[in-house]
Every structure is written in C-alpha cells, then in structure tokens.
C-alpha positions in Angstrom: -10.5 12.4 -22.5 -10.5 11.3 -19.2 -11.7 7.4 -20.0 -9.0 7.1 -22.8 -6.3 8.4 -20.4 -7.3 5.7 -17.8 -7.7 3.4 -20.3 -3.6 4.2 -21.2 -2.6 4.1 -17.5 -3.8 0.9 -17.4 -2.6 -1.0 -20.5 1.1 1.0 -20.0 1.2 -0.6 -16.7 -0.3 -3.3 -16.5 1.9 -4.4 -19.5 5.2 -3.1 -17.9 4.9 -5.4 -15.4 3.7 -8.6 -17.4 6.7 -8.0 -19.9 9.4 -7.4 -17.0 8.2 -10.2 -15.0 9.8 -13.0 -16.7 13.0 -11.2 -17.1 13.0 -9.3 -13.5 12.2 -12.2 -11.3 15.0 -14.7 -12.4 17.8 -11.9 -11.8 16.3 -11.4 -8.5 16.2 -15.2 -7.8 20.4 -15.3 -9.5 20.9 -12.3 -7.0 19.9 -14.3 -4.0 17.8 -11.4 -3.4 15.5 -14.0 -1.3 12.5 -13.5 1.5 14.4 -14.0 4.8 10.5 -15.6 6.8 10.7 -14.7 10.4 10.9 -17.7 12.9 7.9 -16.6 14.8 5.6 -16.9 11.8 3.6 -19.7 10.7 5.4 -22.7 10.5 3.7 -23.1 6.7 5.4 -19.9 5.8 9.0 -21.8 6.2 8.7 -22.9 2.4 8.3 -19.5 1.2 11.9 -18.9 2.3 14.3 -17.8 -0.4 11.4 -16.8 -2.6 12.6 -13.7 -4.9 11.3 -9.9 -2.8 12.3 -6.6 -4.0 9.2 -7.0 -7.0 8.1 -4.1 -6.0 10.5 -2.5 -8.3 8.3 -3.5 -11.1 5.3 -2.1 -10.1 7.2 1.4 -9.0 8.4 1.2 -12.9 5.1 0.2 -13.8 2.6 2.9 -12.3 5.2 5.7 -13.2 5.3 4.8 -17.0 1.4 4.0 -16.4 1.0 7.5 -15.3 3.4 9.7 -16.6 2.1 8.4 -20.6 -1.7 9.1 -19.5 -1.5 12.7 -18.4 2.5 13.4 -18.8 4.0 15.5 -15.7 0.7 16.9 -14.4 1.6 18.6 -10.6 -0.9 16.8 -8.5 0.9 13.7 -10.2 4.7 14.7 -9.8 3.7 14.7 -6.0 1.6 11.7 -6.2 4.5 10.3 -7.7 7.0 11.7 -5.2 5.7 10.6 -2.3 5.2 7.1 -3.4 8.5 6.3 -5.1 9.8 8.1 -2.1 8.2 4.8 0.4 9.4 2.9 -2.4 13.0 3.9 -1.6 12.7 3.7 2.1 11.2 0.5 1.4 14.2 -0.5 -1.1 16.7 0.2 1.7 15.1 -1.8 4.6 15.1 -5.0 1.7 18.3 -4.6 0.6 19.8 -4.5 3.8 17.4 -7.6 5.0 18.9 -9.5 1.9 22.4 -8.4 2.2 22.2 -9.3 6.1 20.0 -12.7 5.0 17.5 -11.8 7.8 14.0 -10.8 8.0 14.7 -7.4 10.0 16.1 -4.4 8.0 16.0 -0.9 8.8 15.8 -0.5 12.5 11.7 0.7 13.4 13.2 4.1 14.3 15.3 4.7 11.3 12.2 3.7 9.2 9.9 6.0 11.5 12.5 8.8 11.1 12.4 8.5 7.2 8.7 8.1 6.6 8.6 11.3 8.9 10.9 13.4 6.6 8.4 12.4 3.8 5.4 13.7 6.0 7.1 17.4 6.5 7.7 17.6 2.8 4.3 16.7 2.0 3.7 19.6 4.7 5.3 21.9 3.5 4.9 21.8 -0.2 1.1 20.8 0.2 -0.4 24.1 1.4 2.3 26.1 -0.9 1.4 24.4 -4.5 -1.1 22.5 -4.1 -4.6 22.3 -2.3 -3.8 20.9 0.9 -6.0 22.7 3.6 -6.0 21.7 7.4 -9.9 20.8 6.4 -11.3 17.2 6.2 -14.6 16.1 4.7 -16.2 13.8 7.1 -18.1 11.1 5.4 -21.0 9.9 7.3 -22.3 13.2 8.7 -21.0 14.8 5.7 -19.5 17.8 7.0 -15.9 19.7 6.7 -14.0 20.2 9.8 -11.0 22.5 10.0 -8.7 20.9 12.2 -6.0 23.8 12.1 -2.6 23.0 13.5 -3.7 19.2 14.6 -4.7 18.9 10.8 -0.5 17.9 10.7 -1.3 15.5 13.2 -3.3 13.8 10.6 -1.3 14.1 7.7 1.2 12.2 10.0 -1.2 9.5 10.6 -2.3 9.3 6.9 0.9 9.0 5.6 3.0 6.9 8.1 0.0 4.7 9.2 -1.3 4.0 5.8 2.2 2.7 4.7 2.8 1.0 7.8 -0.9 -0.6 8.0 0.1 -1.8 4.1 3.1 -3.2 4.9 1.9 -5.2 7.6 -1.1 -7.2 5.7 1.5 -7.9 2.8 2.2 -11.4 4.8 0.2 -13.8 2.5 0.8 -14.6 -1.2 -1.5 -11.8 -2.8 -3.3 -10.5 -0.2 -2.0 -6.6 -0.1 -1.0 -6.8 -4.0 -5.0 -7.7 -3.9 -6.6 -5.3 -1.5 -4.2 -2.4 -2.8 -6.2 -3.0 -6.2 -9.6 -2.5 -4.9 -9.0 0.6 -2.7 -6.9 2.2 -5.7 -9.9 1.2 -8.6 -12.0 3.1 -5.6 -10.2 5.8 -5.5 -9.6 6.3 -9.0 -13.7 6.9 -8.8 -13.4 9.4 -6.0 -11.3 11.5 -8.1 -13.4 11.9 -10.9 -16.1 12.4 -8.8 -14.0 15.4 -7.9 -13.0 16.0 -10.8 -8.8 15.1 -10.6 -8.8 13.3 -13.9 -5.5 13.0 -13.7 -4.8 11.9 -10.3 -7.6 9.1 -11.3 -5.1 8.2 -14.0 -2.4 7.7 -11.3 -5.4 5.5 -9.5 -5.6 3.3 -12.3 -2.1 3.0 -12.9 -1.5 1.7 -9.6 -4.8 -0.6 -9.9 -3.3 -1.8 -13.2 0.4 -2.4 -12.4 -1.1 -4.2 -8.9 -3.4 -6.6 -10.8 -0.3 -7.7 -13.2 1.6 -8.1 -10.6 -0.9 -10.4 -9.1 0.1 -12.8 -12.2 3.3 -13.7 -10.3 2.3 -13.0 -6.8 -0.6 -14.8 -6.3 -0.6 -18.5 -4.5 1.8 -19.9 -4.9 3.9 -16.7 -5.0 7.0 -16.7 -7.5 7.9 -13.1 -6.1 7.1 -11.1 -3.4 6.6 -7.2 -3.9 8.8 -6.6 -0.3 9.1 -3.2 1.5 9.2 -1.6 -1.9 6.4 -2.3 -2.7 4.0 -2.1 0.0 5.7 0.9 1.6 5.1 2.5 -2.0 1.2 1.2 -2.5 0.6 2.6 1.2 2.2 6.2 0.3 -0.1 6.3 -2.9 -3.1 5.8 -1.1 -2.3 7.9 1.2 -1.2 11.0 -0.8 -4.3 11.1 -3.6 -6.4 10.7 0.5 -5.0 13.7 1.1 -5.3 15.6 -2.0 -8.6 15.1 -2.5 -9.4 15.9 0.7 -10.9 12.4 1.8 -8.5 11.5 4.6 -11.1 10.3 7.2 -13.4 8.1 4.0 -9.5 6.3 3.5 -10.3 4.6 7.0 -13.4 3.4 5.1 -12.0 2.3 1.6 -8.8 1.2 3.4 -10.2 -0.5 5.8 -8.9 -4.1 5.7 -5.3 -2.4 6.2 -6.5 -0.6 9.5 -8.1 -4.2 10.6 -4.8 -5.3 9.9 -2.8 -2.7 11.7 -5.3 -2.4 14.8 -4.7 -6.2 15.3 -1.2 -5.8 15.7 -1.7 -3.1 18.5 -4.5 -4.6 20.4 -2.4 -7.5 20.6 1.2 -6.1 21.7 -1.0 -4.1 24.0 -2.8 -7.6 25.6 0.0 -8.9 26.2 2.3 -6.3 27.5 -0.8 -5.3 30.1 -2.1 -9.2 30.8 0.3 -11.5 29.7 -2.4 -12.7 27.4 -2.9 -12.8 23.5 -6.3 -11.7 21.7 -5.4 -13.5 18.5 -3.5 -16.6 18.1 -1.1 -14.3 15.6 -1.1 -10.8 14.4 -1.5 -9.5 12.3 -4.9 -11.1 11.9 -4.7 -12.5 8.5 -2.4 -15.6 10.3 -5.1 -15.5 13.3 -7.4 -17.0 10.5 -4.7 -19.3 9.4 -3.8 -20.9 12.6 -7.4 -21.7 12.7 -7.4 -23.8 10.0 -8.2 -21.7 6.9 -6.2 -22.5 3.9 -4.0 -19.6 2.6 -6.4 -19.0 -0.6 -9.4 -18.3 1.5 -8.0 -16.0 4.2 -6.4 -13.8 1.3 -10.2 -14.1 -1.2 -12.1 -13.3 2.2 -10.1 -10.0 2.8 -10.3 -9.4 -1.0 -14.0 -9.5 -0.7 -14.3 -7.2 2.6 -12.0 -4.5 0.9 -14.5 -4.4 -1.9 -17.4 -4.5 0.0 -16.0 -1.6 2.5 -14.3 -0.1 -1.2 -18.2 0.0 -2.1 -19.6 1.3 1.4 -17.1 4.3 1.1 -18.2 5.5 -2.7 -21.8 5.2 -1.4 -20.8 7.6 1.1 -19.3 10.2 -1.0 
C-alpha cells in the first residue's frame, strides 16, 4: 500500500509538471513575467535576464495533485500542504511585485520576515493541538531526545523561516535548488517510513517527483526559473515533514548544502561589516566557486553530489 501510493505521487506529479510545462512557460514568457538579475551578481548571469520565473507555480500544482491522489486529504498532509503552499504564496507576492516593478527586489526583508513569522505561530499553535508536535527533538549523533520546553518555539522558528530562507538563497544557478530539493525530499520520504508516516512519505515523493520534472526545463540552460514560489515553497516542505517527524536537528544534516549556503551569506555580511574584508569572492558560495573559474554545470553537479552524500550520512544516522 505504501509503495503503490508513492509510486502515484510520483507519476501524478511528475507528469503535471511535464504536461504544463510547454503550455505554462510560454504565457509566463507573453506575460513578461521575466527574472529581473541583480547588478551585483555575476556578470555571466546578465544573459539570464528576462528568462520566464514564477514556475514554481507548476510544481505547487504538481506536488498537491501528486499528494492529494496518493493518500487523499490525510491531516498530517493538509498541514504539510498548508504550510508549503502557504511560502508558496508569500513567495508569489514577492515575484509578482519584482515583475510588476521589473526589478530584482520584491517584498521588503521585513514584510517577508513578518509573513513567514505568521506561518510559524500557526504551525505553533495547531501543531501541539492536532497533531504530534512536542517541544522534544531527536538528536541524531548521540541519539537522544531532548525536551527543549518553551525554547522548543525558538526552533520551530528557525526550522521553518531558515529552512525557506536557506532555500531561497541557493536557488541562484540553473538547477541547483530544484536539484538539491530532490535529494533531501527522496531522503526524507525514507525517514518517514522509517517512522512509519506513509503518507507524509507520499507528500516526500511528490515533491521529489514534481522537482525532478521540473528539472526538464530548469536545468542549464534554464528555460524557466521556479522564483520565490518555488523555493520559498520547497523550503516550507522540508521544514514541516522535519518537524512532524520529529527530526528537526537530522534536517541540518540532510539539508545541509542549504545551511552551507545560508551560513555563507552571514559569515560574509558579518566580515565585512566587522573588517571591511570579504571571506568569499561572492555569497552565497555557489558564485564563490564560479568566480573562480568553475563552469556553471559543475558548481551546481558538485552541490548535487554533496547533498546526496550528506542525504546518505543523515539516513545512516537514523
């Protein structure tokens, strides 16, 4: 039961995407609905410009039909669901008004700080009332459960607004978070049948699924990008099935290419604002590797291949 309704996440979603592709991306392109690239990016990035965004929308369609025709309206899924297509609307907004405005900046930091922290209080508040969402963590390493009482919404915060953030920030290459998101979510779908939430694994797969067909029009050279609505969304999945099974602290592990990415950024802004010096020659670090010299193709295959391995390194841990 459990292997055929993975094996129906998958096809549903992966074929929503493949079969809205053609038709999606060329009203996006006749909508103008074009990547604004920041000047202070790579220089290589310039061409990229005017490239359809906002394909996240097919992904979001995706992973919900994926899901909700594997295991139907199951609760741990309705929340999974929530929470993601929840970033995917935050997300939605900041692109809209970056392609309405034709610039790379949409929703000001604190306006998308402010949203992504309504999100966390519902997850709060509905988490220990229907669902099981203790203020424990499992610890992987020295395998032990810690109850972190009140700072355990300190977490939760982290989780959930960090993971979409850290997300967000490595989708700067063609493929490389559509990629990544892939591996952690195939990983995850394991560690929720190892727990046995076979239908929050479904939800895994869906996302793995729509992410991989996606990849068919995302990879290099890009023909769409999956924008704030997508990577705002991808982040809030892994985040939420992290935190319903209980594995917040082994999503450091799994995710860890996204909290390279994201710790990158701060060492960096920190650096400088302290020395007046940069640690990188760009941040996040996937354009450190490309102002090096490393073609665009083997900065995004090398991260590919460290998510998997530290994908790997956190099932072994389980």
């Amino acid at each position: 039961m459990e292997f055929s309704a993975a094996i129906k996440a998958a096809v549903v979603s992966a074929l929503v995407v493949l079969l809205t592709g053609p038709f999606v991306i060329p009203e996006l392109r006749k909508l103008k609905f074009g990547q604004s690239i920041r000047d202070e990016g790579p220089k290589s990035h310039q061409v990229k410009s005017g490239t359809p965004t906002m394909g996240g929308l097919m992904i979001l369609a995706a992973l919900t039909a994926g899901t909700l025709c594997a295991v139907g309206p199951e609760p741990s899924v309705l929340l999974a669901l929530f929470v993601t297509l929840g970033h995917g609307a935050i997300g939605f907004v900041d692109d809209y008004i970056s392609v309405v405005k034709k610039r790379n900046l949409g929703l000001r930091p604190r306006q998308k700080l402010l949203a992504q922290t309504g999100m966390v209080v519902i997850v709060a508040i509905i988490g220990p009332r229907y669902f099981d969402v203790t203020t424990s963590c499992w610890i992987p390493v020295i395998d032990a459960v810690v109850d972190f009482g009140v700072l355990y919404y300190l977490i939760l915060f982290f989780v959930l607004a960090g993971m979409t953030n850290a997300v967000n920030l490595t989708d700067g290459l063609d493929g490389l978070a559509t990629g990544t998101v892939t591996v952690a979510a195939i990983c995850y779908a394991v560690v929720c049948v190892s727990f046995g939430k076979a239908a929050l694994a479904a939800f895994c797969v869906a996302v793995a699924a729509a992410c991989l067909a996606f990849l068919r029009f995302n990879a290099h050279p890009a023909k769409v990008f999956m924008g704030d609505t997508g990577s705002l969304a991808l982040g809030g999945a892994l985040a939420i099935v992290a935190i319903l099974t209980k594995t917040e602290f082994l999503l450091i592990i799994i995710g860890g290419v996204f909290v390279v990415e994201t710790l990158s950024v701060i060492i960096q802004v920190i650096s400088f604002q302290t020395t007046g010096k940069r640690v990188f020659l760009m941040s996040p670090i996937h354009h450190h590797f490309e102002l090096l010299g490393w073609p665009e193709t083997k900065v995004v295959h090398t991260f590919w291949g460290t998510g998997l391995v530290l994908g790997i390194l956190g099932l072994l841990l389980l």
